[in-house]
N, CA, C and O atoms as CSV, one atom per row, in Angstrom:
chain,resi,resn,atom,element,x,y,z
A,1,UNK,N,N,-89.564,6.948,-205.334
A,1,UNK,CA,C,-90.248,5.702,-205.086
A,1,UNK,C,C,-91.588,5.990,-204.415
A,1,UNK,O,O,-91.749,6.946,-203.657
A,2,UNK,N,N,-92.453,5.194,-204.704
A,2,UNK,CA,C,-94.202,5.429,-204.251
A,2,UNK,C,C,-94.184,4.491,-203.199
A,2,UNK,O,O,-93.806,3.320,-203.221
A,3,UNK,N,N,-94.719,5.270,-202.127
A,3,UNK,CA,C,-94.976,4.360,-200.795
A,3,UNK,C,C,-96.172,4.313,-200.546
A,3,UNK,O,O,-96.715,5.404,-200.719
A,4,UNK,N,N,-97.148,3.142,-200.051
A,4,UNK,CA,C,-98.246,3.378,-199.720
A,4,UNK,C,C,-98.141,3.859,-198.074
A,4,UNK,O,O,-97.322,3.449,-197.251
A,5,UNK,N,N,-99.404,5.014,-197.830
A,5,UNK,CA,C,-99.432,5.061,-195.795
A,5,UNK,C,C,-98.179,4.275,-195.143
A,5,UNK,O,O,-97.076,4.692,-194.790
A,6,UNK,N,N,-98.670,3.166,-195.118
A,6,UNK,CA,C,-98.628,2.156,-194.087
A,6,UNK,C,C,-96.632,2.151,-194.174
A,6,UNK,O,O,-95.790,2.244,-193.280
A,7,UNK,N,N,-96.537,2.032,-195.347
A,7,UNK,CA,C,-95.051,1.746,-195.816
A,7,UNK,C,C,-93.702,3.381,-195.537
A,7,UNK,O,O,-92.614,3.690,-195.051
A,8,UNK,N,N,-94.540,3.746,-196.068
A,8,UNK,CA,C,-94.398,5.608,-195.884
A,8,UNK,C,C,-94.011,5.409,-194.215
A,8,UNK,O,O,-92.895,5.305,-193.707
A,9,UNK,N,N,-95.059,5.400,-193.711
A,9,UNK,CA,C,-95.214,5.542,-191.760
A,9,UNK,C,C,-94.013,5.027,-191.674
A,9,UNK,O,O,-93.032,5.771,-191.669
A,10,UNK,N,N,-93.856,3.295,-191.568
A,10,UNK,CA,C,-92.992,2.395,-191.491
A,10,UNK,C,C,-91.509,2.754,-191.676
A,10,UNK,O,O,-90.623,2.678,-190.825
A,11,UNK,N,N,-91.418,3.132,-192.864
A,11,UNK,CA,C,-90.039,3.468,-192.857
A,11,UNK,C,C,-89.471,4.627,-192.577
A,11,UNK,O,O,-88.257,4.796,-192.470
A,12,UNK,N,N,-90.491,5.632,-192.422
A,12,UNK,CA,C,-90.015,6.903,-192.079
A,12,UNK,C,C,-89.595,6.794,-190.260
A,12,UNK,O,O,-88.626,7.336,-189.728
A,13,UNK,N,N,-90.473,6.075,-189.691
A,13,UNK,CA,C,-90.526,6.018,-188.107
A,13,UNK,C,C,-88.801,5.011,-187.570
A,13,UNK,O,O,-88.556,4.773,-186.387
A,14,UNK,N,N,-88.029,4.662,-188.522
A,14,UNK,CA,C,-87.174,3.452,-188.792
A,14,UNK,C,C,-85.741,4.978,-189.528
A,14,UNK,O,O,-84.578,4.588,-189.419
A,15,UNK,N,N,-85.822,5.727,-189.848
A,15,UNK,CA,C,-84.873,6.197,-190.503
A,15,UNK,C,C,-84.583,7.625,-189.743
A,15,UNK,O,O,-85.177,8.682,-189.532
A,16,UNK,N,N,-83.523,7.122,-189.507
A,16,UNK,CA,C,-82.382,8.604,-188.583
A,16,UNK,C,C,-82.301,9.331,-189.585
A,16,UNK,O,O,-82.288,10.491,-189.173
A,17,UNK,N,N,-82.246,9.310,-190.561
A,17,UNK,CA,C,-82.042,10.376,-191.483
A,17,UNK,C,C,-82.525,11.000,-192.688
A,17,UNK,O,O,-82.048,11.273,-193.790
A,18,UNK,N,N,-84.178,11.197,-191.818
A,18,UNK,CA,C,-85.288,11.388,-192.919
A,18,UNK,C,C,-85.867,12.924,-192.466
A,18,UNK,O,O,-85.876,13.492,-191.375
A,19,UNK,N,N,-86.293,13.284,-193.666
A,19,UNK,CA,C,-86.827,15.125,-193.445
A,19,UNK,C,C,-88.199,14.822,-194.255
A,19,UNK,O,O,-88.380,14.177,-195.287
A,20,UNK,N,N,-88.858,15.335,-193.639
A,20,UNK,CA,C,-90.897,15.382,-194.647
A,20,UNK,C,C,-90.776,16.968,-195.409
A,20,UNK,O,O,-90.501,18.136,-195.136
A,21,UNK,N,N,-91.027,16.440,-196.096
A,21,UNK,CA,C,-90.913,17.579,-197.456
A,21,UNK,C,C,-92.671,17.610,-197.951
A,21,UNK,O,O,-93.434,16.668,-198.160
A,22,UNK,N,N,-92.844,18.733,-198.007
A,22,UNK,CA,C,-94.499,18.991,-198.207
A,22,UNK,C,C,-94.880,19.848,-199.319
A,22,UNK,O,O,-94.911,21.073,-199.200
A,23,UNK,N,N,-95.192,19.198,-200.470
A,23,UNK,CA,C,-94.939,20.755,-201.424
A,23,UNK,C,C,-96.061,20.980,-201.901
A,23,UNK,O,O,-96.185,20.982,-203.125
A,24,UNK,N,N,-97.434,21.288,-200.861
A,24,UNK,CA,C,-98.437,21.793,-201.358
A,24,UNK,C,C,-98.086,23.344,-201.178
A,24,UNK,O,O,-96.974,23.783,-200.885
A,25,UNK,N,N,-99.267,24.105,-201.415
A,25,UNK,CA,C,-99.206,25.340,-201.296
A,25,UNK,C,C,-99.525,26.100,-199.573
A,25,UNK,O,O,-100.001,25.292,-198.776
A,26,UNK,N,N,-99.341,27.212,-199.151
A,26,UNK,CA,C,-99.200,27.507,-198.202
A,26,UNK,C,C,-100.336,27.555,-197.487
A,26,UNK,O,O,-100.356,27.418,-196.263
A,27,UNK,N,N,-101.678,27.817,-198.432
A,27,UNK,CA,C,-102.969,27.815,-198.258
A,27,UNK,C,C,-103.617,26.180,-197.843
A,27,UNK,O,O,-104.331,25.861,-196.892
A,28,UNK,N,N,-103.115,25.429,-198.834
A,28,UNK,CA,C,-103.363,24.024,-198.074
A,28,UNK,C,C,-102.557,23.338,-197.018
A,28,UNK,O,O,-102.638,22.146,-196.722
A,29,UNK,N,N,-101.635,24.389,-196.396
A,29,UNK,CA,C,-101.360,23.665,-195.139
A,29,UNK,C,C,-101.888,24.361,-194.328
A,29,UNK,O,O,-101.683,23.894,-193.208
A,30,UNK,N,N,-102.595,25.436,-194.296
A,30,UNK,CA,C,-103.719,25.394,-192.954
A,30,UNK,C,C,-104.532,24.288,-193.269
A,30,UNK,O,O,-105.355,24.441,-192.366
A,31,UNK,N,N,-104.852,23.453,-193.775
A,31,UNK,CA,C,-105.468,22.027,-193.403
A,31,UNK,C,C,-104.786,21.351,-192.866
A,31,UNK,O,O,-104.861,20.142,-193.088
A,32,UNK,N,N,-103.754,21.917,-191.852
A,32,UNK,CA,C,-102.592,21.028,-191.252
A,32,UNK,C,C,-101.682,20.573,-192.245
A,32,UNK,O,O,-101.708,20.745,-193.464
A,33,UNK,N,N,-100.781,19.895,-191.444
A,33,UNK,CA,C,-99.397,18.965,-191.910
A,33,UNK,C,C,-99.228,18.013,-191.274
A,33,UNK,O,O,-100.043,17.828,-190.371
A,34,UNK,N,N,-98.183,17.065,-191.447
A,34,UNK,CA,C,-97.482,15.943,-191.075
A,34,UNK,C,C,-96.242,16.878,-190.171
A,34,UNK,O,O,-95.335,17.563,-190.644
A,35,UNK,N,N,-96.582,16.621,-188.731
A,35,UNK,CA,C,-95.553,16.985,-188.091
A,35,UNK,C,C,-94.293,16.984,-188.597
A,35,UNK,O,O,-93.972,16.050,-189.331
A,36,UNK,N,N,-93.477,17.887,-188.339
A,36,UNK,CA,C,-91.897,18.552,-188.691
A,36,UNK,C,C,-91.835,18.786,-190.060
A,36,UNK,O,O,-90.791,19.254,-190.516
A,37,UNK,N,N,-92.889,18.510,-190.885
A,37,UNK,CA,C,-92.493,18.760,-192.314
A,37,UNK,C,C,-91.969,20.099,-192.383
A,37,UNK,O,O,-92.183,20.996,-191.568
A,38,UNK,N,N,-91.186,20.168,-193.540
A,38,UNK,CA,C,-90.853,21.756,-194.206
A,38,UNK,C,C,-91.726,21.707,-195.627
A,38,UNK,O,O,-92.134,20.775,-196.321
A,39,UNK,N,N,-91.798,22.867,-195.706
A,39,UNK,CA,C,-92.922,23.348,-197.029
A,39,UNK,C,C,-92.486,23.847,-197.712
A,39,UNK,O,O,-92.016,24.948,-197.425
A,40,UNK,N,N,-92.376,23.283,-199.148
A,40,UNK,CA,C,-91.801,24.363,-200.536
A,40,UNK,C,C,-92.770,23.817,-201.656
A,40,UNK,O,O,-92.730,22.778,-202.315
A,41,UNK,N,N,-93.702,24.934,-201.643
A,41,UNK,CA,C,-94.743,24.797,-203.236
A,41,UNK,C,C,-94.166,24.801,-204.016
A,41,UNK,O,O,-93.459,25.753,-204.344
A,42,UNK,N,N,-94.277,23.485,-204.743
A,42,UNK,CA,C,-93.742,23.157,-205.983
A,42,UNK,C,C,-94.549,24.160,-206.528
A,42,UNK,O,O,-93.677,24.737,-207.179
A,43,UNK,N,N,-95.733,24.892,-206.776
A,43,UNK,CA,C,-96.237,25.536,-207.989
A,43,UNK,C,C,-95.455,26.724,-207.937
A,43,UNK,O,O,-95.810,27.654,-208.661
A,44,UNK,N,N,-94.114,26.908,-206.966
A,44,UNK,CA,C,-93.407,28.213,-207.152
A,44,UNK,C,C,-91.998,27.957,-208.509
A,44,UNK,O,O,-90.976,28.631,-208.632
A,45,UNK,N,N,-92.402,26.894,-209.258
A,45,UNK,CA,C,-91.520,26.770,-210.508
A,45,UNK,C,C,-90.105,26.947,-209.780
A,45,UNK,O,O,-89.709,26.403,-208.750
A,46,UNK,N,N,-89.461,27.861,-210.607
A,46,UNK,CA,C,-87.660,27.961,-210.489
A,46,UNK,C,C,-87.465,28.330,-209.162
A,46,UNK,O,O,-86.283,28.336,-208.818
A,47,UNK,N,N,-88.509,28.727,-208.086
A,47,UNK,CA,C,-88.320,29.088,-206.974
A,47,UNK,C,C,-88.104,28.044,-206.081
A,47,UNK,O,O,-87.170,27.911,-205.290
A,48,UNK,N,N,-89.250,27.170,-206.324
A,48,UNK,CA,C,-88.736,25.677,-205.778
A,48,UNK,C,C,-87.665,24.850,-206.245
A,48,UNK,O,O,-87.524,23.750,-205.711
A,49,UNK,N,N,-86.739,25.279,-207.337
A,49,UNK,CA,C,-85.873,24.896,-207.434
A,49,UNK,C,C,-85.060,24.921,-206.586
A,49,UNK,O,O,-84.614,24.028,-205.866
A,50,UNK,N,N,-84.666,26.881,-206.722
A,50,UNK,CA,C,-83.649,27.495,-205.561
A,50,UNK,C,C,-83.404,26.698,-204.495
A,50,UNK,O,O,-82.327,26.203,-204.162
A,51,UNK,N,N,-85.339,26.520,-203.555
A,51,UNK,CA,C,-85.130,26.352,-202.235
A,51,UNK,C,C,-84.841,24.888,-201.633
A,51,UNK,O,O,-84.636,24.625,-200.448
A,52,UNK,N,N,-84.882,23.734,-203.041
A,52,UNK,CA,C,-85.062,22.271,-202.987
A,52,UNK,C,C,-83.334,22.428,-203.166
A,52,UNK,O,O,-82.700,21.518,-202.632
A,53,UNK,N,N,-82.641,23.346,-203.767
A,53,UNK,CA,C,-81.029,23.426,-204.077
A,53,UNK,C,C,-80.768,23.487,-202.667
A,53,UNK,O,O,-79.672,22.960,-202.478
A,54,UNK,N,N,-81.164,23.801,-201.822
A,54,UNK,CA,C,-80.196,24.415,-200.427
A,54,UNK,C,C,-80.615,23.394,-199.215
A,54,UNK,O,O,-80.733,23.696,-198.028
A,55,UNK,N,N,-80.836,21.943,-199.893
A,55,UNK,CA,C,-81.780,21.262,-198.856
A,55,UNK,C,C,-80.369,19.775,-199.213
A,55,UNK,O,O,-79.994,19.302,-200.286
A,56,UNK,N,N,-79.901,19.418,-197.618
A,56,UNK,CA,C,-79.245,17.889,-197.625
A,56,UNK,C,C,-79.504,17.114,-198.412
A,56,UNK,O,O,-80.491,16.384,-198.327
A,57,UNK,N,N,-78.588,17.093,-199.461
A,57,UNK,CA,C,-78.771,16.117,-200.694
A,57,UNK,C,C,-78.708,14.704,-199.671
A,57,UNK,O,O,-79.523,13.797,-199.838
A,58,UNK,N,N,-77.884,14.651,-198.842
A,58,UNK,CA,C,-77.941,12.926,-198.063
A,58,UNK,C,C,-78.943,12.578,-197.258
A,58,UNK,O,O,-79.183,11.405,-196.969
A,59,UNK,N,N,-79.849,13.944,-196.680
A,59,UNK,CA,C,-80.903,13.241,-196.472
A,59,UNK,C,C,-81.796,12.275,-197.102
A,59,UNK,O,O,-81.644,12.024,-198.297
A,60,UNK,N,N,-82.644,11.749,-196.472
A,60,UNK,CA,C,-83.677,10.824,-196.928
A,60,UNK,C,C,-84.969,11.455,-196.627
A,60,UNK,O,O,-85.378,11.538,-195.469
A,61,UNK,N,N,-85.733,11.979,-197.812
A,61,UNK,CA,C,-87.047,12.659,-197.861
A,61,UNK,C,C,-88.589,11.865,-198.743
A,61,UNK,O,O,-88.818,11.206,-199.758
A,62,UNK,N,N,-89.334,12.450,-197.585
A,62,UNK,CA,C,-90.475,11.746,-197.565
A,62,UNK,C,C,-91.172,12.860,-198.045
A,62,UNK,O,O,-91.286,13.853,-197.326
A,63,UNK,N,N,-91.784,12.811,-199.476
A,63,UNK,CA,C,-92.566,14.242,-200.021
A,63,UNK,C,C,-93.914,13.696,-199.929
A,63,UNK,O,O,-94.313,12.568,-200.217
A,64,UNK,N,N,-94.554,14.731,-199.464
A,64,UNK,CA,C,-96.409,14.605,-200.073
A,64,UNK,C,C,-96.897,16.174,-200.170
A,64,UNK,O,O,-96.482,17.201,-199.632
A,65,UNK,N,N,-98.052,15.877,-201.172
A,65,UNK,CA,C,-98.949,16.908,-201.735
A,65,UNK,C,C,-100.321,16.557,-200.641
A,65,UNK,O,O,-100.558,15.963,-199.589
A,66,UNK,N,N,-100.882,17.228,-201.514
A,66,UNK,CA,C,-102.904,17.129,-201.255
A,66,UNK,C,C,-103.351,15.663,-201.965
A,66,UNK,O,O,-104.256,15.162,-201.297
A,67,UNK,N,N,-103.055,14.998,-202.892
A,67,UNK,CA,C,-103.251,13.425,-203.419
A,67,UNK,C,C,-101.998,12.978,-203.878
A,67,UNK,O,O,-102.023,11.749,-203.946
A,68,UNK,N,N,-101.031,13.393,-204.185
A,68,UNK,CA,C,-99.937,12.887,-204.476
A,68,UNK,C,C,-99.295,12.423,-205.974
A,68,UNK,O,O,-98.743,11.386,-206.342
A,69,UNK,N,N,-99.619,13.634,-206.629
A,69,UNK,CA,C,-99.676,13.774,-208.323
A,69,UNK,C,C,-98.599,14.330,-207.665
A,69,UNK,O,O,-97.609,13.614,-207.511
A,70,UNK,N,N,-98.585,15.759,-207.136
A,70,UNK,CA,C,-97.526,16.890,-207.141
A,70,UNK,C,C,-96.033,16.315,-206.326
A,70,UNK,O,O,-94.913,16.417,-206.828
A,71,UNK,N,N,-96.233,15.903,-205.415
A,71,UNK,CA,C,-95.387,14.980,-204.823
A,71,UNK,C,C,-94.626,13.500,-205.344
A,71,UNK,O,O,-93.612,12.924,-204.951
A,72,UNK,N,N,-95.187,13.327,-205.943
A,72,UNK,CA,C,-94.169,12.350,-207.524
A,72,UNK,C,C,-93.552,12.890,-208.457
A,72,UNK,O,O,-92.449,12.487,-208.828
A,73,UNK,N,N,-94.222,13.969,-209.024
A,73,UNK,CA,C,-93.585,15.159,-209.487
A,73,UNK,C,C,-91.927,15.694,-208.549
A,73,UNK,O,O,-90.734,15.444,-208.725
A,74,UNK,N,N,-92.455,16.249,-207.876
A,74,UNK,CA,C,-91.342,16.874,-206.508
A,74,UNK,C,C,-90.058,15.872,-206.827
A,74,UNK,O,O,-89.020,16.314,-207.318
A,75,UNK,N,N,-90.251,14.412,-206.479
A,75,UNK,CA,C,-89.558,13.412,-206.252
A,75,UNK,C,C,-88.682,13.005,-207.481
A,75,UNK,O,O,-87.574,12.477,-207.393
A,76,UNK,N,N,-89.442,13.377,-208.834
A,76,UNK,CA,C,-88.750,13.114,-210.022
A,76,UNK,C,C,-87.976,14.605,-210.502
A,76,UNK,O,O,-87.377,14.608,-211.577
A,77,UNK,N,N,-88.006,15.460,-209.928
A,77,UNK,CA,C,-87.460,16.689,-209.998
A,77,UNK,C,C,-86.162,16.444,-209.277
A,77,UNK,O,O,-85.109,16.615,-209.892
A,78,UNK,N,N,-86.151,15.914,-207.555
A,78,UNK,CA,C,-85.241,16.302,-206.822
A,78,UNK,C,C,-84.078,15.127,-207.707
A,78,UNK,O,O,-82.874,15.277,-207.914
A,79,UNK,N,N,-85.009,13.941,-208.104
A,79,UNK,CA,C,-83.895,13.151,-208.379
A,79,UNK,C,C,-82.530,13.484,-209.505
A,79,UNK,O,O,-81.338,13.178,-209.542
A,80,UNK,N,N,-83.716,14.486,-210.577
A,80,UNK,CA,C,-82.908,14.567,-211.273
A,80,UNK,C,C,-81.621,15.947,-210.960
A,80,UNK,O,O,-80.811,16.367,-211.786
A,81,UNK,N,N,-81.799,16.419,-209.489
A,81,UNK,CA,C,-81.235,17.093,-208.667
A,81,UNK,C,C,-80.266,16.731,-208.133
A,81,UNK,O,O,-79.376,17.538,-207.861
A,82,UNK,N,N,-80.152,15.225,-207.791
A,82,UNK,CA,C,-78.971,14.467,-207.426
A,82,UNK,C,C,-79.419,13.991,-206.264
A,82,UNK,O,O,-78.682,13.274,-205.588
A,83,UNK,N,N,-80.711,14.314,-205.840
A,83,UNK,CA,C,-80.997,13.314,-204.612
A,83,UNK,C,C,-81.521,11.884,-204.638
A,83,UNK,O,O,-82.546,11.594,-205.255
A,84,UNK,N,N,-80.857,11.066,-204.011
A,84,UNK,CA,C,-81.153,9.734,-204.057
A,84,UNK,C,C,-81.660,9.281,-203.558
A,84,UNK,O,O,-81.574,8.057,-203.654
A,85,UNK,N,N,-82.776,9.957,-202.449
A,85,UNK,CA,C,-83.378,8.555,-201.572
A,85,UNK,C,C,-84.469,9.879,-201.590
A,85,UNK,O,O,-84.458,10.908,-200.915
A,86,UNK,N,N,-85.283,9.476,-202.505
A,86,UNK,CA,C,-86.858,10.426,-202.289
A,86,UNK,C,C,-87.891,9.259,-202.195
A,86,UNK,O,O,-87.780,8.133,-202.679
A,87,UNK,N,N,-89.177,9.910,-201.284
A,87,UNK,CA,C,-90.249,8.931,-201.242
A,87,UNK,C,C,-91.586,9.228,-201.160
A,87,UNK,O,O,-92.167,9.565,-200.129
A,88,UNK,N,N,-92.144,9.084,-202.408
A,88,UNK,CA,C,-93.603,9.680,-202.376
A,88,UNK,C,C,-94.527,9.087,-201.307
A,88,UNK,O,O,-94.587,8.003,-200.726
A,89,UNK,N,N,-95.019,9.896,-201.287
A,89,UNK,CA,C,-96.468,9.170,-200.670
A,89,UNK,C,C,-98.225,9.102,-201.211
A,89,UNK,O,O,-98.941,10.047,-201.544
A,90,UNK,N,N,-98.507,7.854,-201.153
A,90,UNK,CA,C,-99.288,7.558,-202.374
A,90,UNK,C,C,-100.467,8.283,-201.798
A,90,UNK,O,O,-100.663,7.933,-200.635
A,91,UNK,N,N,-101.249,9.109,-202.201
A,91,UNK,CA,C,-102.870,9.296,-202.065
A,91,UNK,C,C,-102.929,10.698,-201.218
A,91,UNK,O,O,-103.916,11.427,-201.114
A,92,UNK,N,N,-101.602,10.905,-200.623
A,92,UNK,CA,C,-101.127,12.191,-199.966
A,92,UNK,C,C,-101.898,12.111,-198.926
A,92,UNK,O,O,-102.481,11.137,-198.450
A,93,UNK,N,N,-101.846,13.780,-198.432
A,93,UNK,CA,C,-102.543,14.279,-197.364
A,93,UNK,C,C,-103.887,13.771,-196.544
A,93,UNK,O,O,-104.281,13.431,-195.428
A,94,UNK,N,N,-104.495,14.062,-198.557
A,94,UNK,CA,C,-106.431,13.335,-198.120
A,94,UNK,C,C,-106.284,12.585,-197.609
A,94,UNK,O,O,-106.727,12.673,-196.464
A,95,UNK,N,N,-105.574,11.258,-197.982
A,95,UNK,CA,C,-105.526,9.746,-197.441
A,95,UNK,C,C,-104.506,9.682,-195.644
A,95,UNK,O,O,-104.312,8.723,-194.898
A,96,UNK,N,N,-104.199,10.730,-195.555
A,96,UNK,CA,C,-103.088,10.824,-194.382
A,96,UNK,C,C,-103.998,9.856,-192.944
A,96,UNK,O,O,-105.177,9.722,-192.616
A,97,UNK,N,N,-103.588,9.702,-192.782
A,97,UNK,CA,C,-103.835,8.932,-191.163
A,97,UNK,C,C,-103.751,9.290,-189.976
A,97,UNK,O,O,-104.616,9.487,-189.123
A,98,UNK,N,N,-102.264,9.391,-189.957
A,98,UNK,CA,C,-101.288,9.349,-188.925
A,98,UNK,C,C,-101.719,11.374,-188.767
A,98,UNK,O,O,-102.588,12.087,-189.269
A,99,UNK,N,N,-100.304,11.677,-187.594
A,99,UNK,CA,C,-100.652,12.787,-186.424
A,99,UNK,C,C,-100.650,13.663,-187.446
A,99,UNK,O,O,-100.086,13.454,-188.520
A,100,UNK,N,N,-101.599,15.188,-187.003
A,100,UNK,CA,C,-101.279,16.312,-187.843
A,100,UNK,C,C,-101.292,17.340,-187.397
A,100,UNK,O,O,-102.304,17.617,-186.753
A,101,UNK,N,N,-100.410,18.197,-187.487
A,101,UNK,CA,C,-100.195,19.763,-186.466
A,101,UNK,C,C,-100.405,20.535,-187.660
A,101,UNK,O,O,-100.465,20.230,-188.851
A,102,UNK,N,N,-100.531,21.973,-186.818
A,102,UNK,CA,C,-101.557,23.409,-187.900
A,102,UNK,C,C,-100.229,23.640,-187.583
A,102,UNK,O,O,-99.489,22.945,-186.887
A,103,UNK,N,N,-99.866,25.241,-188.467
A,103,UNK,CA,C,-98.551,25.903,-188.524
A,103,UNK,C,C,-99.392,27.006,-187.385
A,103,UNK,O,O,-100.598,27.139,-187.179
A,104,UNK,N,N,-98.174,27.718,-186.760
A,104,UNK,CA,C,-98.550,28.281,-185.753
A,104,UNK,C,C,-99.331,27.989,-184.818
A,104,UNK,O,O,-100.370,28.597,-184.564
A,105,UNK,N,N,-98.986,27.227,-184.347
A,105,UNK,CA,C,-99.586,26.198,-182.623
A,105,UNK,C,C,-98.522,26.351,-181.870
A,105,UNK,O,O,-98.492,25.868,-180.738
């Protein structure tokens, strides 16, 4: 499902049982992240399969990219993975707002 910001924020800040899933590449998260996210580049093909296999199917995940092509992608992958509660985020990163931490701080 496509969330805009505002909706994204909203319900993520509201849900005990949500994980941020980030599947740009490792290079675009030194432009920061969305606090606590975990990172799996989708451009790692069957690899991001593996590592999206070993992740709480009952969680509730909030994916974004760099604009949010790759991260709708992600979301129509996991679903057909068996996860049921995925949530894009529309316009991604660029458009991000809200707080953002560097890896290794």
């Amino acid at each position: 499902m496509n969330l805009a910001q505002n909706e994204w924020v909203a319900q993520l800040k509201q849900d005990a049982n949500a994980q941020i899933l980030d599947v740009r590449t490792a290079e675009e998260c030194l432009d920061g992240i969305i606090p606590n996210a975990i990172n799996i580049d989708i451009y790692k093909g069957q690899g991001f399969i593996y590592q999206v296999e070993e992740l709480d199917k009952s969680k509730n995940y909030y994916v974004y990219c760099k604009a949010g092509g790759r991260s709708a992608q992600a979301c129509n992958i996991m679903n057909q993975m068996g996860f049921e509660h995925t949530y894009n985020l529309e316009g991604g990163f660029m458009q991000w707002q809200g707080e953002v931490s560097f890896p290794n701080e």
